[in-house]
C-alpha positions as CSV (number, residue, x, y, z in Angstrom):
1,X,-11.3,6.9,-83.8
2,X,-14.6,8.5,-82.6
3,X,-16.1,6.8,-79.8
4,X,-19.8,5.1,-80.7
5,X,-21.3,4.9,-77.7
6,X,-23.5,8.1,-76.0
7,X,-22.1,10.1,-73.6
8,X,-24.0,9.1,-70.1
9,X,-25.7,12.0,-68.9
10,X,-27.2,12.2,-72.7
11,X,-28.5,8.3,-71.9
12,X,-29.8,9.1,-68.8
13,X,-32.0,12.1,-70.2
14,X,-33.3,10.0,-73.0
15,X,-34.0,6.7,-70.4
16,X,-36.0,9.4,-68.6
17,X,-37.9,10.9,-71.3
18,X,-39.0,7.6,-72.9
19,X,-40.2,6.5,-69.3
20,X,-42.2,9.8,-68.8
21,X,-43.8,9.5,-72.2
22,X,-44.5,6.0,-71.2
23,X,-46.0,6.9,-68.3
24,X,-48.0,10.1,-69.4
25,X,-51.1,8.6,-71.9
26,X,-51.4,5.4,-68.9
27,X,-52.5,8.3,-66.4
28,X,-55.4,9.4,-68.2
29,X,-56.4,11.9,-65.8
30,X,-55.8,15.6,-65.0
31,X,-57.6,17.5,-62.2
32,X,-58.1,21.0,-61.8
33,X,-59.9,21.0,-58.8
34,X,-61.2,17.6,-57.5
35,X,-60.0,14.3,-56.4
36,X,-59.4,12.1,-59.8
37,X,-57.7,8.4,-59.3
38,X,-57.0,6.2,-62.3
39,X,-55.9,2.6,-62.7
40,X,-55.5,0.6,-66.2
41,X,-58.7,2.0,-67.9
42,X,-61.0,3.8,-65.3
43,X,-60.9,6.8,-63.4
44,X,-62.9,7.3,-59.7
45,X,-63.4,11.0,-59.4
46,X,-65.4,13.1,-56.6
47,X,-66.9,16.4,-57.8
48,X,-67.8,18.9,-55.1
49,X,-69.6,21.9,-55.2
50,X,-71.4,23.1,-58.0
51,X,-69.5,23.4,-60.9
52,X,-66.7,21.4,-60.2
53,X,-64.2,19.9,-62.7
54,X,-62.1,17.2,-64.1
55,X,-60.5,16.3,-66.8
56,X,-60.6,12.0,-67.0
57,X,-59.3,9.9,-69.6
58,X,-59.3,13.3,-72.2
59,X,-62.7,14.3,-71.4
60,X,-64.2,17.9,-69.4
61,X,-66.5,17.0,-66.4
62,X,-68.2,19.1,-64.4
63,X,-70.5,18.9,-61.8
64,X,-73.4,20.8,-61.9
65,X,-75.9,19.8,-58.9
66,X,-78.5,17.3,-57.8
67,X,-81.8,17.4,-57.5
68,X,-84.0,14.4,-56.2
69,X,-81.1,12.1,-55.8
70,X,-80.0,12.8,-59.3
71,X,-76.2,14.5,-60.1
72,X,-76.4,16.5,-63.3
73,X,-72.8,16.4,-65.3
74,X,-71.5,18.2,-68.0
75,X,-69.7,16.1,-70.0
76,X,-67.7,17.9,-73.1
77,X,-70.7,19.3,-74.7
78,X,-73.0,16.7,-73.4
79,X,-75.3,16.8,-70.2
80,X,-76.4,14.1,-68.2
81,X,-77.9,13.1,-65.0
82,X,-77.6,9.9,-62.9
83,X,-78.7,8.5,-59.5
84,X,-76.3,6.9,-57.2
85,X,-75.8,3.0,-59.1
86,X,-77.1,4.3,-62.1
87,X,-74.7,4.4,-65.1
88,X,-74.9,6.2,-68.5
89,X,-72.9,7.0,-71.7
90,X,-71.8,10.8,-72.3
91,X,-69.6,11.2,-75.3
92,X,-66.5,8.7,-75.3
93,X,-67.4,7.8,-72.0
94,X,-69.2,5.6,-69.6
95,X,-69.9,7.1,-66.5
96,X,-71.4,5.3,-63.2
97,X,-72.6,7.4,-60.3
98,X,-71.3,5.5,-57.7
99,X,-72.3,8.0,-54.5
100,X,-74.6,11.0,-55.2
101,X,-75.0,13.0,-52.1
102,X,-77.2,17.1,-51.7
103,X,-73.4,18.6,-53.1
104,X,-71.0,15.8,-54.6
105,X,-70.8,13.1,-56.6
106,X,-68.5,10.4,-56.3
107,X,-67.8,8.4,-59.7
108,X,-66.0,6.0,-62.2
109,X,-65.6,6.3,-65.8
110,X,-64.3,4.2,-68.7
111,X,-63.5,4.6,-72.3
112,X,-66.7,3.2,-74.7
């Protein structure tokens, strides 16, 4: 009679590619050339140097300056500018500016 039950190493590949496609949508962030942290629903990223990028929580960031205390992002197709406390919506996400200095900006964004 044919045995029911999957061989081990079969098991073990599965177990590991249910916990890696578990894993993969609760990262929500992919850097290409920045520091990008995420926890639960929020990212912290720092963008240095002009035109800097991240991809957070689905979503292209890039940094493209300051001027007068104010860090100009693009954000998908989007651009916006905020000083350091300030916060403000750009596209699926809400971005605040949590450190702006003359050639960074540090910051956190959530979906909505």
């Amino acid at each position: 009679m044919p045995s029911l039950l999957t061989p081990r190493p079969a098991r073990l590949a599965a177990g590991a590619l249910a916990a890696t496609l578990l894993v993969a949508p609760l990262a929500g962030c992919s850097v290409t050339s920045n520091n990008v942290s995420c926890s639960g629903g929020s990212c912290t990223a720092t963008l240095s140097g002009d035109g800097a990028k991240a991809t957070i929580l689905g979503t292209s960031l890039a940094f493209a300056g300051t001027q007068d205390g104010r860090a100009t992002l693009s954000v998908g197709d989007a651009s916006v500018s905020c000083a350091q406390g300030e916060s403000v919506s750009a596209g699926p996400l809400s971005l605040t500016c949590t450190t702006v200095t003359d050639n960074s900006v540090e910051l956190t964004a959530r979906l909505g």
